[in-house]
N, C-alpha and C positions, 0 to 999 in steps of 0.2 A: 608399364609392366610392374604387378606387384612382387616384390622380391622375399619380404614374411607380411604378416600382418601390422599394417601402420607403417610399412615401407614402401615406397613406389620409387621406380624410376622410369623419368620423363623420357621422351624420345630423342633430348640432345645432350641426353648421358646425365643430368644433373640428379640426383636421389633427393625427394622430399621424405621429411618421417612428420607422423601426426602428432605435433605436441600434446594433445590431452592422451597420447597413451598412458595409460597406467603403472607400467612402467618405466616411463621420465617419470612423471608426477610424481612418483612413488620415491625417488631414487633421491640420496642424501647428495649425489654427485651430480645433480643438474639443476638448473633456476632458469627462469623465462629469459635471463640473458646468456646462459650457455646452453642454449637446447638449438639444435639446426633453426633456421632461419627457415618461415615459410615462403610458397611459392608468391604471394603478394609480398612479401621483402625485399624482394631478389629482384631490386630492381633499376640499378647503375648499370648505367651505358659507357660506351667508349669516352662519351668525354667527358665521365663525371671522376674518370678515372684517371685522364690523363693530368684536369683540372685538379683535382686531388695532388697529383705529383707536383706539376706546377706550383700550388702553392704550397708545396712541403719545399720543395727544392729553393725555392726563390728566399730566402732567410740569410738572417744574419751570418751562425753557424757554418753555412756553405760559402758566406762570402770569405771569410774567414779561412776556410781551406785555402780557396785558389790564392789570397792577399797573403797569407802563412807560408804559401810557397816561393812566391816573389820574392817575401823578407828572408827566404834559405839561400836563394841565392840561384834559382831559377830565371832565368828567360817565359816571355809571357807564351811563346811556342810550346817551352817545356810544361810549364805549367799546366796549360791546356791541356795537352797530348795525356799529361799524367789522369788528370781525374776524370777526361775523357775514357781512356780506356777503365779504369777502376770499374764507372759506372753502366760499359757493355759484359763485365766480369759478374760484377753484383745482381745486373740484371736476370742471369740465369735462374739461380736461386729463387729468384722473388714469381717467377713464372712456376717454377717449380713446385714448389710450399702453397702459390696464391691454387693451385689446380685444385686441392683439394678444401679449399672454401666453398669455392666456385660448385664445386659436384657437390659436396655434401653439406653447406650449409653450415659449416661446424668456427668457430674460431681457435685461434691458435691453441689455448693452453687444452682443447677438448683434443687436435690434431694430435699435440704431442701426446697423450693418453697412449695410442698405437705403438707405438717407438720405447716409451719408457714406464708406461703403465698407468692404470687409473689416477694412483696415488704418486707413484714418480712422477708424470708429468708435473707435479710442484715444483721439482728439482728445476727444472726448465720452465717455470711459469714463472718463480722466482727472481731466477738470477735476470732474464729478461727484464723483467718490474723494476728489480734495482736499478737495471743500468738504465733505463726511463728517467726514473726517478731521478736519476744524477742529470740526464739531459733535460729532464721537465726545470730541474734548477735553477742548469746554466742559461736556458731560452730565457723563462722568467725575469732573473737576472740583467739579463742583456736587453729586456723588452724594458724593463722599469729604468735602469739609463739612461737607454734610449729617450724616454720620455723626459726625464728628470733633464738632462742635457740640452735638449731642442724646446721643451718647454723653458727650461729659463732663458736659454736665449729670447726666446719670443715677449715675456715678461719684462724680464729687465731687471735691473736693482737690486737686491740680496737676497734675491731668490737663493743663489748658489752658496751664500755666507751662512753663518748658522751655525747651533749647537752638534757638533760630530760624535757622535755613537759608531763603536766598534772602527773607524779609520775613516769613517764616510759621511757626509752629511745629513744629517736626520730627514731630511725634502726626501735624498734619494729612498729613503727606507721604505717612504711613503708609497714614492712612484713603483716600487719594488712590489710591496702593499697591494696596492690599488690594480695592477696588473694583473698579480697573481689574484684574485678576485674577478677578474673578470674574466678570466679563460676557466674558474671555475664554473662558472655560470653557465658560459656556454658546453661544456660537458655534462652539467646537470639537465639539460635540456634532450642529448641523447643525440644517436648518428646522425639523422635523419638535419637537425638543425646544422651538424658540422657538415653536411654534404653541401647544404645548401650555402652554407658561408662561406666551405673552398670552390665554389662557380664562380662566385664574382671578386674574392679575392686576387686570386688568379690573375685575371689580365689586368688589376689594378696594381699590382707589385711588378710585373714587367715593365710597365708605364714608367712608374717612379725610376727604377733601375736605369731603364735607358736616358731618360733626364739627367740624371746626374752624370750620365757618361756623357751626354751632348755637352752637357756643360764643362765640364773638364775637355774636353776638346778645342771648346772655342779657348777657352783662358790659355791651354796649349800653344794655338798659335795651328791646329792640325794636329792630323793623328804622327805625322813622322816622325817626331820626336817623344814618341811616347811608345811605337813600335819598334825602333831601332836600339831599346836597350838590350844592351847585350847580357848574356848569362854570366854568371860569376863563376859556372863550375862546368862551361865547357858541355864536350860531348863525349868524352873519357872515361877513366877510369870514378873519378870522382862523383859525375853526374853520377852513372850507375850505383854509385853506393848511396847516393841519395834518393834514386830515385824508389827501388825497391820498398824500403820501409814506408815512402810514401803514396807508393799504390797500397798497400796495407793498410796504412791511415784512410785514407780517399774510401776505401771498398768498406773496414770499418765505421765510415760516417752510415753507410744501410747498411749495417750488418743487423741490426737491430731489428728492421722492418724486414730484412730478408726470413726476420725467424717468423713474424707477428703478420704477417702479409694476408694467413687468411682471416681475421680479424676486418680486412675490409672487403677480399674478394668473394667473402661469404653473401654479399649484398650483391655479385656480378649476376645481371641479365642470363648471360652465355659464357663460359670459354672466350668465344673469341672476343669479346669485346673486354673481359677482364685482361686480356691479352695485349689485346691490340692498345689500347688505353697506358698500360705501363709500359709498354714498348714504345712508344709517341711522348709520354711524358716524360718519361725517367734520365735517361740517357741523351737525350737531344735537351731537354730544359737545364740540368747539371752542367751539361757543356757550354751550353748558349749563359748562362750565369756564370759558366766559372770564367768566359772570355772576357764578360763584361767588370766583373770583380780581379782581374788581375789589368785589365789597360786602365779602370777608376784606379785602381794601386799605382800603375805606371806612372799615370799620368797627375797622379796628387805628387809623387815627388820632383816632375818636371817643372809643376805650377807652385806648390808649397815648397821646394828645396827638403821636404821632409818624408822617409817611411812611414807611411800611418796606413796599417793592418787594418784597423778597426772604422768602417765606413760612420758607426755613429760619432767619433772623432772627427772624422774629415766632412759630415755635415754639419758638424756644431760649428766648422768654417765658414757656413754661411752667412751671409748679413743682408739677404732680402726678408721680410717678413713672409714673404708669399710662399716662397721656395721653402723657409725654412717651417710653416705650416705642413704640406706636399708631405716633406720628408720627415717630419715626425707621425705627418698620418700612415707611410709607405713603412715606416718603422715597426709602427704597432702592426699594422697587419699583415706585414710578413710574421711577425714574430707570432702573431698569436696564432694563425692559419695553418704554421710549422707544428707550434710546440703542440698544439691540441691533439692534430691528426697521427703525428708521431710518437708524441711522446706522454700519451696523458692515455687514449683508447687500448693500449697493448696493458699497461698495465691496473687498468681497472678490469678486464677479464682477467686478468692473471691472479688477483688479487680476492675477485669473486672464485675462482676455480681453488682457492684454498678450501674456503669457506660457504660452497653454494646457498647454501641456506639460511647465512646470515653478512656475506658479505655482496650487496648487489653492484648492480655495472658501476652507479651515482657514489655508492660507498666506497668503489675501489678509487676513482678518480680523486675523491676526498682524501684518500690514507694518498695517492700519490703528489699530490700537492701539499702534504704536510712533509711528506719525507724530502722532496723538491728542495723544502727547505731548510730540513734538519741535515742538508750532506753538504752546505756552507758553500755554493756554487762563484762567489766569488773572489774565492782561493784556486778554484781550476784556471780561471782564465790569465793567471799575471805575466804566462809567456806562451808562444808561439811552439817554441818546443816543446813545452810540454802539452800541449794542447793536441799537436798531432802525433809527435812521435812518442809519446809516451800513454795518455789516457785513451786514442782512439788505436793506437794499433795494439795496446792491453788487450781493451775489449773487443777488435776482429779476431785475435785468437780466441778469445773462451764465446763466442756467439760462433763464431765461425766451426766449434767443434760441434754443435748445435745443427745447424744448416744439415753437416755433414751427417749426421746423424738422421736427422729428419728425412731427406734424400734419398739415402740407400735402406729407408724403415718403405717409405711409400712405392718407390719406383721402381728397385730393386729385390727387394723381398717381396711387397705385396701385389707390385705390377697395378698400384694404383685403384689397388679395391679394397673394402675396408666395411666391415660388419657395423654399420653408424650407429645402431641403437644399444649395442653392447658397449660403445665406449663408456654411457653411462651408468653402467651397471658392474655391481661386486659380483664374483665369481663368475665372470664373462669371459670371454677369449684374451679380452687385454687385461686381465686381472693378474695375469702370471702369478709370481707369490707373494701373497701377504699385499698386493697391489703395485709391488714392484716390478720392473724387467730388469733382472741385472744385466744382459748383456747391452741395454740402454746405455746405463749408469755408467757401466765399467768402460764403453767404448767413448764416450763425451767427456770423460773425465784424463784418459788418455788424451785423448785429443786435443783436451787445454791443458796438462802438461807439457806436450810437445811445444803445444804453439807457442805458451807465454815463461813454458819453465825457465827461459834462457834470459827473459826480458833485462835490458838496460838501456842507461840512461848517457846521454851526451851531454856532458855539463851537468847543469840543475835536475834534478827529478829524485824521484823516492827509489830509484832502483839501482844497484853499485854497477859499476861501469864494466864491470869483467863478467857479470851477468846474474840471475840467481841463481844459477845451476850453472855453472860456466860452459860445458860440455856441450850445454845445448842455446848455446847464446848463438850461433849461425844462422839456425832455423828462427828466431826470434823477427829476423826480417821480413819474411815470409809468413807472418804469426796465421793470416787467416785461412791462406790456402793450405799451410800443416795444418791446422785445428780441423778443416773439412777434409783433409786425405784420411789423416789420422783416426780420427773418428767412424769415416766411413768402412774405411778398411778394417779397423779393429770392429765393429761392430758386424758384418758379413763374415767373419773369422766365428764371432761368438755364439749371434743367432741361435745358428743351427746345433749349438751344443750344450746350450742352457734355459732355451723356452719350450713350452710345451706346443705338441703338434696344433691343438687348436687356434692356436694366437696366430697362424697363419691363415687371415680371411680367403 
C-alpha cells in the first residue's frame, strides 16, 4: 500500500521510503546512514538477534555485576533472582523502542526526532553518545588487561616489569592500544561484518564461561560448598535496602540499548522475529551468565580463600598454558563482541545525526573511540560500589527518563504511526519550533531530576551522602523506574498544551 509518494507499506505493517527521493537527498538532516533502511537490508532473523544478545550479554562488564553483588554481600540465590528480574523489566522497553525500527527502518537518533524534534532529538542522541563513550572506555580498558595479564603469563619473564607511565605498565598501554584498534577496524567495516562476528562469537564465549566453571568445581571438591554460602544480609530489612538500588543498577547496565535498540532492529526481517530474538536472548542469556559469574565468584573464594570480582584476575591464576591461551582468547572476544555491538553502533549514529552531512556512521565510531579514551576509563573501575551503585544507577535515571519519554511519544500519543519521511525534513510535522519540541525537553529533563536529583553515595563516590537535593534522595533508589514515570507523565501533561496539531501523525 502506498501511503504518499516514495512511501509504501508492506503487508506485515513494515513502511519502506525510497531513498533516492528528493527529498531525503535534498535534506541537510539525512545521509545514507540515517535514511530508513531498504527492504534488501532488513534482513536479521531470530537468531542473529538472539546471537547478538548473547554476545552482548556474555562480557566482562555483566560478569562484574553478578561477582559485584557477591562482593555486597549477597547469596548466589539473591544475586540471581536480582539481575534476573532487572533483565524481564529492561526487556519491556527494548521491545517497545525496537517496534519502531522494525516498521520504519529508522535508527535511534531519527526515532527520537518524533518525541523531541528534528534538532532536539540531539538532546537525546547526545547524552546517549556520551554515556557509550564512557562504556566503549571501560570495555576497552578491560579488554587490553585482559590481554596484557594473560599474555604475560603465557610469555613469562619481564613482560610484566617495565617502565610505568601514569600508575601502570607501559606493555599494558600497549595492549590498551592495540585493542582499541582493533574493535575500530571492525566498526569501520560497517553492521553487516559486526552481525557476522556476533554469530559465532556467541557460542564461543559460552564455551569458555562454562570451562572455567567446570574447572572451579573440580578444584572445589563439588558444587556444595560453593552453593551453600550463605548471604550476609539475610532476607530482611537489610537485603531490601540493598537490593533496590541494585535492580537499578542491573536494569541500568541496558538502559542504554533500551534507548538505541532500533539502531539494530531497523535490520529485523519482521516484528516477530526482532521480537522473538530479544526475548530468547536477552533475559535467559543475562541470567544463565549472571549464575555462572556469581558460583566462578563462589567458588574462587572456596578454592583461592580470596574475593576476586574480576574474572581476568582469577584467570591470570591459571598455570596451564592451554587453559590460559582459551581464556585470553574468551577474553578478547567477549570483550570485543560487547563493546562493538553496544557501545560503539549507538553512538556513531548519534554522532552522525549532529552532523549528517559531514559526520558519517565510520566518523562517528572514530569520534567515539577517541572520546573512549579521553573520559580516563580506568578510574571507574577501582571499586565495586562505585561501579554499580553510583555510575550505573546515575545513568538508569537520566536514560531511563529517555525510554519514558520515547514510550509515551510512540505508543501513547501517536498509537505507533509516524509520518517517516517528515522526520527528515525542516518545517515538517516534527519540526515544532525552531526544531525543537519543548514538551520533549521539558518532560526528560524533569524526569532525570527526579531520578538522579537525590543521587548519593555509600562511602567512596563523587556524591555527599545526604544527597544532592536531599529531599529527593529516596527516590534516588528507584532512579530508572522515577526517570520513566516522571518523564512519561510529565510529557502526556504537556503535549497537548504546547505542540502544534500537525505533530500528531
Amino acid at each position: 500500500m502506498t501511503l504518499i509518494e516514495g512511501v509504501r507499506e508492506l503487508p506485515d505493517g513494515r513502511v519502506v521510503v525510497d531513498k533516492a527521493d528528493p527529498r531525503l537527498t535534498a535534506s541537510r538532516y539525512c545521509n545514507d546512514d540515517l535514511a530508513p533502511t531498504t527492504i534488501e537490508q532488513r534482513h536479521w532473523n531470530t537468531y542473529n538477534f538472539a546471537a547478538l544478545w548473547v554476545g552482548m550479554s556474555h562480557c566482562i562488564p555483566s560478569y562484574l555485576l553478578a561477582s559485584g553483588l557477591i562482593l555486597g554481600g549477597m547469596s548466589w540465590v539473591q544475586a540471581v533472582m536480582t539481575i534476573a528480574i532487572a533483565n524481564l523489566v529492561v526487556l519491556a522497553p527494548m521491545l517497545l523502542n525496537g517496534h519502531a525500527g522494525t516498521k520504519y527502518g529508522i535508527p535511534f537518533p531519527v526515532f527520537a526526532r518524533a518525541s523531541l524534534g528534528v534538532r532536539g532529538a540531539n538532546f537525546a542522541a547526545v547524552m546517549r553518545a556520551l554515556v557509550a563513550c564512557c562504556w566503549f572506555g571501560i570495555q576497552t580498558w578491560i579488554g587490553g588487561e585482559g590481554v596484557y595479564i594473560l599474555l604475560g603469563k603465557l610469555v613469562g619473564g619481564n613482560w610484566a616489569q617495565g617502565h610505568v607511565v601514569y600508575g601502570y605498565p607501559y606493555m599494558q598501554w600497549v595492549c590498551f592500544a592495540a585493542f582499541w584498534v582493533v574493535e575500530m577496524l571492525i566498526i569501520w567495516r560497517g553492521m553487516e561484518t559486526l552481525r557476522r562476528f556476533e554469530n559465532w562469537a556467541a557460542p564461543f564465549v559460552i564455551a569458555g564461561a562454562l570451562a572455567l566453571f567446570i574447572f572451579l568445581v573440580v578444584k572445589a571438591g563439588g558444587l556444595g560448598s560453593i552453593v551453600h554460602q550463605g548471604s550476609q544480609l539475610g532476607w530482611g530489612s537489610t537485603f531490601w535496602h540493598r537490593f533496590f538500588p541494585s535492580l537499578m543498577g542491573m536494569i541500568g547496565f541496558w538502559s542504554t540499548l533500551s534507548l538505541n535498540i532500533p539502531d539494530f532492529t531497523r535490520f529485523g526481517a519482521s516484528q516477530r522475529k526482532q521480537m522473538w530474538g530479544q526475548a530468547l536472548g536477552l533475559p535467559t542469556t543475562m541470567t544463565a551468565f549472571a549464575l555462572l559469574a556469581v558460583l566462578i565468584t563462589s567458588g574462587a573464594e572456596v578454592v583461592y580463600h580470596a574475593q576476586i570480582w574480576d574474572p581476568i584476575q582469577l584467570t591470570g591464576r591459571l598455570s596451564n598454558p592451554v587453559a590460559l591461551a582459551v581464556a585470553l582468547l574468551m577474553i578478547a572476544v567477549a570483550t570485543v563482541s560487547t563493546n562493538v555491538a553496544a557501545n560503539t553502533v549507538s553512538p556513531s549514529y548519534d554522532f552522525s545525526n549532529l552532523a549528517p552531512r559531514f559526520v558519517s556512521f565510520r566518523t562517528g565510531g572514530l569520534i567515539t573511540g577517541v572520546i573512549g579514551i579521553a573520559v580516563q576509563p580506568w578510574r571507574l573501575l577501582k571499586d565495586p560500589n562505585i561501579y554499580i551503585y553510583t555510575w550505573l544507577t546515575f545513568c538508569a535515571g537520566l536514560l531511563g527518563a529517555l525510554a519514558g519519554l520515547l514510550i509515551a511519544d510512540y505508543w501513547l500519543v501517536r498509537r505507533a504511526r509516524l509520518q517517516v519521511d517528515e522526520l527528515y525534513l525542516k518545517d515538517g510535522r516534527y519540526w515544532y519550533q525552531g526544531g525543537w519540541n519543548a514538551a520533549g525537553v521539558i518532560a526528560a529533563l524533569v524526569g532525570m531530576v527526579l531520578a538522579v536529583g537525590g543521587a548519593y553515595s555509600e562511602g567512596s563516590g563523587p556524591f555527599p551522602s545526604g544527597g544532592l537535593i536531599p529531599f529527593l534522595k529516596p527516590l534516588y533508589d528507584y532512579s530508572w523506574a522515577v526517570g520513566v514515570a516522571g518523564a512519561m507523565i510529565t510529557y502526556l501533561i504537556l503535549f497537548p498544551l504546547t505542540s502544534r496539531r500537525r505533530a500528531t501523525a
